[in-house]
C-alpha positions as CSV (number, residue, x, y, z in Angstrom):
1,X,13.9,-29.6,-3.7
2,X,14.4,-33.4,-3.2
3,X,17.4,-32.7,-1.3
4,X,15.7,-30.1,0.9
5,X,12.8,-32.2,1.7
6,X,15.5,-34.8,3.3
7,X,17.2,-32.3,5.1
8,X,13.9,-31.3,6.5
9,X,12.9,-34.7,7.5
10,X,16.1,-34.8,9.8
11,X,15.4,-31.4,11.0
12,X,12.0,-32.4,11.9
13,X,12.7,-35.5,13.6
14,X,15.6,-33.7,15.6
15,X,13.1,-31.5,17.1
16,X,10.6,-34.1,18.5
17,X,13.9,-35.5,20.6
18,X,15.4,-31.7,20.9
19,X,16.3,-32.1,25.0
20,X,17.4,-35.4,24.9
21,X,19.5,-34.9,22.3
22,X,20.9,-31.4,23.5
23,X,21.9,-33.0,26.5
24,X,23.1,-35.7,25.3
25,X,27.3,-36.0,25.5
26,X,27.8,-37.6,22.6
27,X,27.2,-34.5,19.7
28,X,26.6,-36.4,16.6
29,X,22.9,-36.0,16.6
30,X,22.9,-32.5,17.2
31,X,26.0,-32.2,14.4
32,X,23.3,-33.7,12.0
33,X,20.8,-31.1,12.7
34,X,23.1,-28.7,11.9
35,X,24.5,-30.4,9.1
36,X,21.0,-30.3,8.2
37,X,20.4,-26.4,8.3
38,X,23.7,-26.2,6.7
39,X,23.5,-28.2,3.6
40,X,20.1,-26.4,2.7
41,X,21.6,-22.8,2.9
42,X,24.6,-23.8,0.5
43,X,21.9,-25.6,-2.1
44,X,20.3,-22.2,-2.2
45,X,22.9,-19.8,-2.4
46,X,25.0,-22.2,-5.3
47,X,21.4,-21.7,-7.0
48,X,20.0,-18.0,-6.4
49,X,22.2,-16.2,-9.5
50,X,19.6,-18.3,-11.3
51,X,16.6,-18.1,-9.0
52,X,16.5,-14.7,-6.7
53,X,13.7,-16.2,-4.9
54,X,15.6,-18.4,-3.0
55,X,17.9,-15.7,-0.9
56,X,15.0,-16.1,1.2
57,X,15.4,-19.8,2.1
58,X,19.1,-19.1,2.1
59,X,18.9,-16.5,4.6
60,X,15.9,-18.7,6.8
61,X,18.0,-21.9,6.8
62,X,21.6,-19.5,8.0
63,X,19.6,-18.3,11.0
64,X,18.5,-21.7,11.6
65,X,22.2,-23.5,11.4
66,X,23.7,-20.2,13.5
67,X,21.2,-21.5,16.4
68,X,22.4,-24.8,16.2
69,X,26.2,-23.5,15.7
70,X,25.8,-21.8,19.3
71,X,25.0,-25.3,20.8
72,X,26.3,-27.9,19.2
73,X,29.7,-28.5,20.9
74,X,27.7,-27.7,24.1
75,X,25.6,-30.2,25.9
76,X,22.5,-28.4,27.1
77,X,19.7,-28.8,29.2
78,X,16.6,-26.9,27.3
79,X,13.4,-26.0,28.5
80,X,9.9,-25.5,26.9
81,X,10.9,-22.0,25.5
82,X,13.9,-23.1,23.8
83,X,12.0,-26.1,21.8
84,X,9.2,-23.9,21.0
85,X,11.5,-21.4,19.4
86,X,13.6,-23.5,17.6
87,X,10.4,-25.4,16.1
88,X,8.8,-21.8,14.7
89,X,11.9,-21.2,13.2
90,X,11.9,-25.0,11.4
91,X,8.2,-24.2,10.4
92,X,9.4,-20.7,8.9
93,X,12.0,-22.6,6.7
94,X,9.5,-25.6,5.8
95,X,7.0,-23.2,4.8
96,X,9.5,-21.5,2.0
97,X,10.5,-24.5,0.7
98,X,7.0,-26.2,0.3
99,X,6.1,-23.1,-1.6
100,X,9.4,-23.1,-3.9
101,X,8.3,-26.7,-4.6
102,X,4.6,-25.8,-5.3
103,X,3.5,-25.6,-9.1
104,X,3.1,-21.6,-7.9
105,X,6.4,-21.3,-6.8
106,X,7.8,-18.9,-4.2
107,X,8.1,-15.0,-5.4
108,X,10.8,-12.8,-4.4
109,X,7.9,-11.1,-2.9
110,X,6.5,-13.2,-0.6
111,X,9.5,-14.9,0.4
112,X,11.1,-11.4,1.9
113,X,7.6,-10.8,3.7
114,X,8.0,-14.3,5.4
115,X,11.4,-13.5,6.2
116,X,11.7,-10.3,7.4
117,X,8.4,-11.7,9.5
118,X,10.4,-14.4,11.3
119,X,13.3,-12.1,12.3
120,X,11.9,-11.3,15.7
121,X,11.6,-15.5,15.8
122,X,15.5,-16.1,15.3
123,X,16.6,-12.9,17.4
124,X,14.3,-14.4,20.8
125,X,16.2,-17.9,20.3
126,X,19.5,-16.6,19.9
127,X,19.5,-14.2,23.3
128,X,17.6,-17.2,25.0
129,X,20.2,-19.5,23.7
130,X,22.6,-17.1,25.2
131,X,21.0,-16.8,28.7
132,X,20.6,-20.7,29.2
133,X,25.0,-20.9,28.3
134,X,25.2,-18.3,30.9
135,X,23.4,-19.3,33.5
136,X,20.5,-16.8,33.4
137,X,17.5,-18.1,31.4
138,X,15.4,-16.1,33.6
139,X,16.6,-12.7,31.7
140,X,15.3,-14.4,28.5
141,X,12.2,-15.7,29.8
142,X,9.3,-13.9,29.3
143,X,7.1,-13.3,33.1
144,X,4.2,-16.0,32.8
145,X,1.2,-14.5,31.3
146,X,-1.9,-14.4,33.6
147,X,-4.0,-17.6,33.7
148,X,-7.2,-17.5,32.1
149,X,-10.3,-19.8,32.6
150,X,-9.4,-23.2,31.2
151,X,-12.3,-24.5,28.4
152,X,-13.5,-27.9,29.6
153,X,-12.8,-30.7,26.6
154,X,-11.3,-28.5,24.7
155,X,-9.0,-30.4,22.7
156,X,-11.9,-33.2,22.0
157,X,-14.0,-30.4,20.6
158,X,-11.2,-28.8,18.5
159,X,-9.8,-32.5,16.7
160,X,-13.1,-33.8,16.0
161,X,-12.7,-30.2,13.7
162,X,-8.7,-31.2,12.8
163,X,-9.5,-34.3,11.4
164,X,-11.5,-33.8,8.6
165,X,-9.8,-30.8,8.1
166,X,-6.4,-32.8,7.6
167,X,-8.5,-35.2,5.2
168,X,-9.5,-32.4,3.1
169,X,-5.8,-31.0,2.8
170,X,-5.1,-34.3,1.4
171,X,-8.1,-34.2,-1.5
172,X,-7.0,-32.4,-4.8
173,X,-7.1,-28.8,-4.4
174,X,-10.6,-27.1,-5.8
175,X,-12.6,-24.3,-4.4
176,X,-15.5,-26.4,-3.2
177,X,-13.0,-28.3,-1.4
178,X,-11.0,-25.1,-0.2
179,X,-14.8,-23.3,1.2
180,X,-14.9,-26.9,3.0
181,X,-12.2,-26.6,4.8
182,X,-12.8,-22.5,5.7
183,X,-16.0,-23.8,7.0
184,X,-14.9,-26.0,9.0
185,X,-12.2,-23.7,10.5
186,X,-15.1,-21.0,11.3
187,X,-16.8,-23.8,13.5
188,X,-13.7,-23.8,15.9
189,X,-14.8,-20.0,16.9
190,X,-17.2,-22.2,19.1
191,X,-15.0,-23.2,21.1
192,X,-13.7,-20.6,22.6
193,X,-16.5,-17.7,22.8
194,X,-15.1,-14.8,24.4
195,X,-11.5,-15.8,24.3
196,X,-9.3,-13.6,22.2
197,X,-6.1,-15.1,21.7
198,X,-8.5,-18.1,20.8
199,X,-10.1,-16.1,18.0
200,X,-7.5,-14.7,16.7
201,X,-5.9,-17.9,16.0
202,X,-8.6,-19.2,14.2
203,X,-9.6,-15.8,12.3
204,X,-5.9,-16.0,10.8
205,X,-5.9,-19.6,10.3
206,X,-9.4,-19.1,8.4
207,X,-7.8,-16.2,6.5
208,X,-4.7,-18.4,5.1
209,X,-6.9,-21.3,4.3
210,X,-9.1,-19.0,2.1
211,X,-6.1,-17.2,0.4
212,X,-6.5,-19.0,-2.7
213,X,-2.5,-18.5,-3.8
214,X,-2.1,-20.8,-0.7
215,X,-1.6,-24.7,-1.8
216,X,-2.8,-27.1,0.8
217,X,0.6,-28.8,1.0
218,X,2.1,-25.1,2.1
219,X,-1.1,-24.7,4.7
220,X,-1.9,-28.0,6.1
221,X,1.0,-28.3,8.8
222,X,1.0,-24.9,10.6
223,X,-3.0,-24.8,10.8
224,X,-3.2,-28.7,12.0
225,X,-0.1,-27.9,14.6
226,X,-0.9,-24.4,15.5
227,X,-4.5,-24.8,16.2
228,X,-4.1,-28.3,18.1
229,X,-1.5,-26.5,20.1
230,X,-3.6,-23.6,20.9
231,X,-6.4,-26.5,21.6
232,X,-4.0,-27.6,24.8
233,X,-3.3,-24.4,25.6
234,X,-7.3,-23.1,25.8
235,X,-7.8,-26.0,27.8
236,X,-5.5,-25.5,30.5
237,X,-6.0,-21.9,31.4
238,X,-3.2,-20.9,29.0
239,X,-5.2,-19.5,26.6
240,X,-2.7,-15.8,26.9
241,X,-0.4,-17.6,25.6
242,X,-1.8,-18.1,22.2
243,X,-0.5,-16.3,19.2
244,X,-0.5,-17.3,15.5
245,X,2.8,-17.9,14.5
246,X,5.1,-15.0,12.0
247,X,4.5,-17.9,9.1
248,X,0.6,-18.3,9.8
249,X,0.0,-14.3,9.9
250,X,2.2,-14.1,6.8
251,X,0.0,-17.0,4.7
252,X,-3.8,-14.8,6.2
253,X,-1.8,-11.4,4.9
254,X,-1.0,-12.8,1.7
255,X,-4.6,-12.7,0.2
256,X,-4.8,-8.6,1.1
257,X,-1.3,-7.6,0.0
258,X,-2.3,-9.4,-3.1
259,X,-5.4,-7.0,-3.9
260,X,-4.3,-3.9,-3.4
261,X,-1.1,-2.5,-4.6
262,X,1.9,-1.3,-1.8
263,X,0.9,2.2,-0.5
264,X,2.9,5.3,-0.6
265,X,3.9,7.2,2.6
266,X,5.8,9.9,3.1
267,X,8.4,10.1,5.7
268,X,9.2,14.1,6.9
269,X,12.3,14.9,7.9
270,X,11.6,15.2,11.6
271,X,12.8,12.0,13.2
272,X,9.9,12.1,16.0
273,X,7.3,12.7,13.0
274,X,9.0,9.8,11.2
275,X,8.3,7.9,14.4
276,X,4.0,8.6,14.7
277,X,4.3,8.1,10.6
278,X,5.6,4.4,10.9
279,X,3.2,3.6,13.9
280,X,0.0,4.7,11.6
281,X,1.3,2.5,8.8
282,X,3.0,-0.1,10.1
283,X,1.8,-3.0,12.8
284,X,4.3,-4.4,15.3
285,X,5.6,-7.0,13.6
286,X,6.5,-5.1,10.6
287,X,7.8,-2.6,13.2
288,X,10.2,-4.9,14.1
289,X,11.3,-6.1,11.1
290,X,12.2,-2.2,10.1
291,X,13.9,-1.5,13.3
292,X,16.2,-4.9,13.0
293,X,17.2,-3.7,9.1
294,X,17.8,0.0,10.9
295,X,20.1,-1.4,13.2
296,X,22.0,-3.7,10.5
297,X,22.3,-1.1,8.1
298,X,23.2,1.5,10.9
299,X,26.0,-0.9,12.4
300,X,27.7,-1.8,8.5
């Protein structure tokens, strides 16, 4: 864990200078990020005999170092895309090991949901990595949502929120102190009456923080980031563009797939009446997940 936390410092510093250093001649920084990713999938797969639960990690952190493979003998010009991507995919692999470090722990369990949940994450940065080598970005780059009406002051309005909330991440962990904080998350829903995308994001955000089998060290950076994030986005007319991330939907899901035990379904033999089965049961991102193993286990 002590070794993983100083990988993920050089990870994380990488990516606030990501296009400098991508275009950048000289490789050596971008050798170090993938050094990085590297060194943290061989920690956990010389240890996951002993502890299964870090296959997870292992798995995360290989995706990660594959995208930085693809580039890093390769100076490249990124844009906005490519940075977002790769940083949702450094979040992903924070969040696992913050929870292996927690006194909790991270369960077999809940460390295949969050991977199999970040698939679709590592798949979108790898073709767009692949477009921006070749020369057509555009293929991988999603048509620009339609602009919606921008919330006047909306970032003001949404860090006078985030910074208590960030105070209260740092108290000891207590359910007074945990209602605190899930108050304070339901007063961003202010903000942004009548926007969706808005709500959504803070209706999952409120969901993790009150999971209780979340530790505030696992929770505080994706609600802080993703919400202030969302904050610039509502403000400029971006607000379609808003979407809680595969880790933050996994942390708000955790609390219901907790309570109630995995349901049974059962698939026909019809092909097109498995099809309507696994859209009654299933949302899209799970979807995905299942067609992704499909086509693995279909191509071995």
């Amino acid at each position: 864990m002590e070794e993983a936390e100083e990988r993920l410092e050089t990870l994380q510093t990488g990516l606030t200078e990501l296009p400098a250093i991508m275009a950048d001649s000289d490789r050596e920084r971008v050798m170090a990020i993938y050094r990085a990713a590297h060194s943290i999938k061989g920690a956990a797969a010389m240890l996951m005999d002993k502890m299964p639960s870090l296959n997870s990690i292992n798995k995360v952190s290989k995706r990660l170092e594959d995208c930085f493979k693809m580039v890093k003998d390769t100076p490249l010009k990124i844009d906005a895309t490519t940075q977002t991507l790769y940083t949702k995919g450094f979040e992903v692999l924070k969040n696992l090991i913050d929870r292996a470090a927690s006194p909790g722990g991270l369960s077999e369990e809940i460390g295949e949901k969050i991977l199999q949940a970040s698939l679709p994450v590592y798949d979108k940065l790898e073709n767009h990595l692949k477009a921006l080598m070749s020369g057509k970005a555009s293929a991988a780059t999603p048509a620009p949502a339609t602009a919606t009406p921008a919330v006047a002051n909306a970032v003001n309005q949404v860090m006078t929120v985030l910074k208590p909330m960030l105070q209260g991440f740092k108290q000891a962990e207590s359910p007074e102190t945990r209602k605190q904080l899930a108050g304070l998350c339901a007063r961003l829903t202010k903000v942004g009456v009548g926007v969706e995308p808005w709500q959504v994001l803070v209706k999952t955000a409120h969901g993790a923080i009150a999971n209780p089998k979340n530790s505030f060290k696992v929770l505080a950076n994706p609600i802080i980031n993703e919400l202030k994030q969302g904050a610039e986005l509502l403000q400029t007319g971006k607000a379609n563009t808003i979407a809680p991330s595969a880790t933050l939907s996994t942390l708000a899901g955790a609390k219901a797939a907790a309570k109630s035990a995995t349901p049974e379904i059962t698939i026909p033999a019809d092909p097109k009446e498995v099809v309507k089965v696994l859209l009654k049961t299933f949302n899209k991102q799970q979807l995905q997940a299942i067609a992704q193993l499909l086509i693995k286990h279909v191509k071995s």
